[in-house]
N, C-alpha and C positions, 0 to 999 in steps of 0.2 A: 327103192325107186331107182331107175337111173334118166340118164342125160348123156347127152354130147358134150363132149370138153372139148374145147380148143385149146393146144398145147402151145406155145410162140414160143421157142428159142433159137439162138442164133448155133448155137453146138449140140451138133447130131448126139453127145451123150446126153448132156443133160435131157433133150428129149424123148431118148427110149424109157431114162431111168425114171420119168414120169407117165409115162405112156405106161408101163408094165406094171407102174403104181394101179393107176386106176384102172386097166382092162383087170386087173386084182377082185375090185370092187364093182365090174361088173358095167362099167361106164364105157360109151363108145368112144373113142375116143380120133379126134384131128389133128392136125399138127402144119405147122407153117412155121420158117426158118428166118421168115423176117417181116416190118411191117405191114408194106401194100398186100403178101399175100393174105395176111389175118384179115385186112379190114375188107378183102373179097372174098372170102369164106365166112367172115359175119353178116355181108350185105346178099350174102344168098343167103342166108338163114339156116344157115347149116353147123348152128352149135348153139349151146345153153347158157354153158358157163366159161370163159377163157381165162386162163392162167397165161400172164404174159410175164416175159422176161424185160427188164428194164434195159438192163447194159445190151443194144443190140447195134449195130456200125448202119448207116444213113440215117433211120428214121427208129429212134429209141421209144421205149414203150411207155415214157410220157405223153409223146405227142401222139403214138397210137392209141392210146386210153382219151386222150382230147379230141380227136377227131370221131372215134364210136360215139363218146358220149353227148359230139354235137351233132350227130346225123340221127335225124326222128325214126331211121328204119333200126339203127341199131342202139340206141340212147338205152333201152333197156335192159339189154346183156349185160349180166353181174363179169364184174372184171377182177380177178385176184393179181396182183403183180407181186411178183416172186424176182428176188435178188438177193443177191450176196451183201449189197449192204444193207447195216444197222442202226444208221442215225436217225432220227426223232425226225430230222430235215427233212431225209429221202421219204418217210412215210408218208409227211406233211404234204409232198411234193407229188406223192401220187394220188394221193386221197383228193387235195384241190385239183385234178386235174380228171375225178370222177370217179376213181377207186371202190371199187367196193371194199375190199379189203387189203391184206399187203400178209405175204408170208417170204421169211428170210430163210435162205441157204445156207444150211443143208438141211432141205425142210422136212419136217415131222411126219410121217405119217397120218398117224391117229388126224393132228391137228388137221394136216389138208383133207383129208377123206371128210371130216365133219362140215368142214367150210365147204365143200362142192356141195354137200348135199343140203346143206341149209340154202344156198344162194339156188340154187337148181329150183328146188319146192317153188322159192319165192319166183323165179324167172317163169316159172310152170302156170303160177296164178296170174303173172302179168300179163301172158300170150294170151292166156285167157278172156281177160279184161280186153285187151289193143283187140281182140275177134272180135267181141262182143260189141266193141263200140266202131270199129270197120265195117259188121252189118248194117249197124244202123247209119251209119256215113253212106252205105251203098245204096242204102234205101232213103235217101235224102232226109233222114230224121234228127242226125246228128251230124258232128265234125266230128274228124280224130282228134282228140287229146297232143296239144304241143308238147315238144319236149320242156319242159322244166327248167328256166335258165337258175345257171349256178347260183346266180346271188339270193334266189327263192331258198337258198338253204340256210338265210338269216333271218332275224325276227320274227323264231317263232317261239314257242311257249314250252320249258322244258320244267318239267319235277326231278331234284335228286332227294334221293331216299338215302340218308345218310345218317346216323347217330354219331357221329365223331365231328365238331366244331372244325377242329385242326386238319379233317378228312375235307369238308365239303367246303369250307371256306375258298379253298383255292382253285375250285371249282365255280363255284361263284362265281368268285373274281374275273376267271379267266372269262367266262359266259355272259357276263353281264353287259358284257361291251358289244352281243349281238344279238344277244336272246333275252325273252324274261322269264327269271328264273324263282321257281319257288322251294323252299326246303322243306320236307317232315322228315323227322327222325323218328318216327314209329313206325315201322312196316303196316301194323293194319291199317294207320291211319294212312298210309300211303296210298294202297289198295282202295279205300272210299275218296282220295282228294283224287285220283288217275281214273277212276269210275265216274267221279260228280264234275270233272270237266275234259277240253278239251286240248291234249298236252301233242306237241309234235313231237317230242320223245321222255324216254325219262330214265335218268341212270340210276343205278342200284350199285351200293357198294357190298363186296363180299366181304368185309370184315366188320358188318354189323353185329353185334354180341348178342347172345341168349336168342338165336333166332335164323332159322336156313331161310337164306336169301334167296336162295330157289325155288324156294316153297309161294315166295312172292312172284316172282316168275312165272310159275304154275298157275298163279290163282289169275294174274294178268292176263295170261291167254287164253284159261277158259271165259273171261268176261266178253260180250258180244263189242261191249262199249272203248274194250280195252286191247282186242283183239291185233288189232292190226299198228299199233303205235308203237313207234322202234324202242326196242330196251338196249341200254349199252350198261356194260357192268364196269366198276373198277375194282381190279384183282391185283396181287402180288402175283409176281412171276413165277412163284411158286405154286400156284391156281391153276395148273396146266386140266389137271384131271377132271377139277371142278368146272372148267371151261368149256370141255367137251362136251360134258352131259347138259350145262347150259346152251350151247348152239342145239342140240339135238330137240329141246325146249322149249324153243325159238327165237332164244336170245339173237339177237342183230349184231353186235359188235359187242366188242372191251376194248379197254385199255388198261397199258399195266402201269403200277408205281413203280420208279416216282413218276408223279406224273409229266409230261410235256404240254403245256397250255396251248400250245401252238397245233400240238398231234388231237387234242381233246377236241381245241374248237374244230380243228378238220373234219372231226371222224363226227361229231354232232350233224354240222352242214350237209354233211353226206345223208346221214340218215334223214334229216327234214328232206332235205330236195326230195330224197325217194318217197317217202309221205307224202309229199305233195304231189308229186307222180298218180302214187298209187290212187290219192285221191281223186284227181283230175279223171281219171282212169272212171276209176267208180261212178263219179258223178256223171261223166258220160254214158254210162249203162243202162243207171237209173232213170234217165233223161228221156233216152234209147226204148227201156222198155214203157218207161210213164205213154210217151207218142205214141209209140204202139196200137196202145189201151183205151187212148183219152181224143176225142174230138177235137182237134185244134182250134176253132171257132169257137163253140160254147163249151169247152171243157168234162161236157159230160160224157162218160164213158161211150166207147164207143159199139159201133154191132161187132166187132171182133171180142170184143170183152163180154158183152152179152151171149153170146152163141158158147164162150170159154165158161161161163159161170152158173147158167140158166140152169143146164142138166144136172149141177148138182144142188141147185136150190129144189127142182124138183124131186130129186132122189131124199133130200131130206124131211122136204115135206112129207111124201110118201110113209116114211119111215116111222114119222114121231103121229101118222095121222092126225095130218094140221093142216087148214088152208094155207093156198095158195094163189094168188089173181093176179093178173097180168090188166095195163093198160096200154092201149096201143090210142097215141095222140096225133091229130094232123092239123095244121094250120090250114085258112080256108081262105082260099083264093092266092095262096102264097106265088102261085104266076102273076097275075095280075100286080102283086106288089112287087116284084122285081121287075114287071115291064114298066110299070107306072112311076115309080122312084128309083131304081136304078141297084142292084147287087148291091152295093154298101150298106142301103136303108133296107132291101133283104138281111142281109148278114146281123144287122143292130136288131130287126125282128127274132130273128131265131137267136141271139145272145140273150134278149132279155125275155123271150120264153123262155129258153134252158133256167132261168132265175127264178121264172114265178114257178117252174114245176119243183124245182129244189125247197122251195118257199114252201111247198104243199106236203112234202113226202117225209120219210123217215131217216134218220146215218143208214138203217139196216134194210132201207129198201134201192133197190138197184135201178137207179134212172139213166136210159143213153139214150144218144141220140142213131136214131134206124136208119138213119140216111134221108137226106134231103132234107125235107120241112118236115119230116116225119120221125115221134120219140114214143120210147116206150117205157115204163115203168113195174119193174118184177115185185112184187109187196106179200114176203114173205108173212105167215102166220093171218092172212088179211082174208075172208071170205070175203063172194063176189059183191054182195047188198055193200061193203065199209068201201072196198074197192068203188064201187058207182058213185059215193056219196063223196069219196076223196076224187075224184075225176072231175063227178060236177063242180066240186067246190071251185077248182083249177079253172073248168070250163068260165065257171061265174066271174072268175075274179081277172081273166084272160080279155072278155067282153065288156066288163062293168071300166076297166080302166084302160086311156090310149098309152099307145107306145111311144113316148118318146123315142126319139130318134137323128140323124141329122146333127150329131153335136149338139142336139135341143134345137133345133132350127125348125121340126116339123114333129107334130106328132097323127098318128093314124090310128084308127080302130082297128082289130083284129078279132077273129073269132078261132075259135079251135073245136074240130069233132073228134069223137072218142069211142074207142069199144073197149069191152072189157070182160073178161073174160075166165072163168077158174075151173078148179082141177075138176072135169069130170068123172072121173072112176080110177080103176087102180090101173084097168091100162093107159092111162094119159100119156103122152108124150110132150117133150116139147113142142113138134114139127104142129100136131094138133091145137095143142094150145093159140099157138101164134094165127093157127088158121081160122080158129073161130071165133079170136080177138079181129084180126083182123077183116071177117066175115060182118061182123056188128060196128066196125070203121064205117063200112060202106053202106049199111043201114042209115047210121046217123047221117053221113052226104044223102042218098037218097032222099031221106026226112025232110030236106032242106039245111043242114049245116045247124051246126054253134048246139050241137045237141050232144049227150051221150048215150049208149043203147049197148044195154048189159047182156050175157048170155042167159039164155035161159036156165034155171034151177035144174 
């Protein structure tokens, strides 16, 4: 895959010798020589992943890594900060301050080329998400996702996977002061406790015995449930090799021993907050697409969901040669009850019909609402005789009881007419179906109302 990198050094070498690194691998690569120009080449949207320099003269790349990751346009650019020093403080110091990661000079190769392109993927699925839920923002469905404040990267729920006492203890310890923290020292049993609940990360130590801790890795990611919840490993510095093919994996971070309690809980915070990101993210989508689909009033799906679903309940009917019947339902006099009580006692009408038809129907059959005072009902496997008798029922029990309404202030009668209608031959269509569902609608009005009128055999 590649990406844009943003290169930020303050000395024109250090920037080629990075720049030559990655146009290497294939990555486009930008470059800015101090901070306000980075942080206007990341608010144009004109990079993936940025590798910034700390030591740089006005505005060092703490406070440029603090200022990205408080602006909602750029909060989500993974940030690697690359320096010459090596204290447990200065890692500390970047990661609180929003770090994605942190690489020391004279840096690695192998190592950075893995880090860009694991943070890249992840930036790649973010954009994704921030679209998806911008559409629906544009479309008045949803809001954008806030950014995530820092302190959201405490109290959350962490597993380490540890078989050494004297290994996880001090992990604990260190964790327990922000997180709640649980231990298994079995990998499989790790694997079902990280599957049967809901962890905001979960470390894995490489020096667990009789057993590839990668292999837990592996199995974590392919899980749906485990997929996406940050894994941090704890390795010896000697782990270089091992680490590599871990980010490739999808491992999220490490840390090396010994440990620093202070670099641990950092780089923890780090991963939750993004969790929580990514959640926020998600849950806006799902939200995004639910409205889409769904009636906002009575909840039942809507005719965009219908018209998406219809042609293949028919196509499968077709197939297994199996009925199929359609209900097309209308409330009767529904003007009259918005002129005479007012939209709101309209609105309580049509909620607590959308209820009694869900009351009537099947999980497997498909009830929306058609617009207006008007719903329909797709009842797979149903020929049209069970389809009339499920209608009438509906009819019967629409008229036999009033509507409450009014916060119970008032209740009113209502009736509902109905047509109904199934698959006539092998060349049916939907367009058809609806047409002579809704042909025998206008029978039952004709009739006089509160009736249903099936199509013919």
């Amino acid at each position: 895959m590649t990406a844009r990198i943003l290169v930020v050094d303050d000395v024109e070498a250090n920037v080629r010798l990075l720049e030559a690194r990655l146009l290497a691998e294939y990555f486009e690569v930008v470059t800015a020589s101090n901070g306000p120009d980075a942080i206007a080449i990341c608010q144009a949207g004109r990079c993936d992943v940025i590798l910034l320099d700390v030591m740089m003269p006005g505005m060092d790349g703490y406070e440029v890594c603090t200022r990205l990751k408080a602006d909602p346009k750029t909060a989500h650019i993974p940030i690697i900060m690359v320096t010459a020093l090596d204290q447990a403080s200065d890692r500390v110091q970047g990661l609180d301050a929003g770090a994605d990661d942190f690489l020391t000079k004279p840096v690695d190769d192998l190592a950075m080329t893995t880090r860009v392109k694991s943070l890249a993927r992840l930036k790649h699925s973010m954009d994704e998400l921030k679209l998806r839920a911008a559409t629906g923002a544009s479309l008045g469905m949803e809001t954008e996702a806030e950014v995530v404040d820092p302190r959201n990267g405490r109290d959350g729920k962490i597993l380490i996977v540890d078989d050494r006492a004297s290994s996880y203890e001090r992990s604990v310890n260190a964790l327990t002061t922000e997180h709640s923290v649980a231990v298994v020292t079995d990998p499989q049993e790790g694997l079902f406790r990280a599957a049967d609940d809901d962890f905001d990360a979960i470390i894995i130590s490489l020096g667990i015995e009789n057993f590839d801790p990668l292999r837990l890795c592996s199995q974590l990611r392919s899980l749906d449930r485990t997929r996406l919840v940050p894994i941090l490993l704890v390795a010896q510095k000697e782990d270089q090799a091992v680490l590599i093919r871990a980010i490739d994996l999808g491992v999220n971070d490490y840390i090396t021993r010994p440990l620093d309690v202070n670099e641990l809980r950092a780089r923890v915070r780090s991963q939750v907050r993004r969790k929580r990101l990514n959640d926020q993210l998600r849950a806006s989508v799902h939200n995004t697409m639910e409205m889409a689909v769904t009636d906002g009033l009575t909840g039942l799906n809507n005719r965009r969901y219908f018209d998406n679903h219809m042609q293949g309940l028919l196509q499968k009917a077709n197939l297994a040669n199996k009925p199929l019947s359609l209900i097309i339902m209308d409330i009767d006099h529904f003007k009259h009850v918005n002129d005479t009580y007012g939209h709101q006692v309209g609105d309580d009408v049509l909620k607590i019909f959308a209820e009694r038809v869900l009351k009537n129907v099947r999980n497997k059959d498909l009830a929306c609402r058609f617009g207006g005072e008007e719903f329909i009902v797709a009842m797979p496997d149903t020929d049209r005789e069970l389809a009339f008798v499920v209608a009438d029922r509906m009819r019967r029990e629409v008229s036999a009881h009033p509507f409450i309404v009014d916060n119970g202030r008032q209740q009113i009668s209502i009736t509902v007419s109905a047509g109904v209608a199934g698959i006539a031959g092998p060349n049916e269509t939907v367009e058809t179906m609806l047409k002579r569902a809704d042909e025998r609608l206008y029978d039952a009005k004709r009739r006089g109302r509160n009736q249903v009128v099936a199509d013919a055999a």
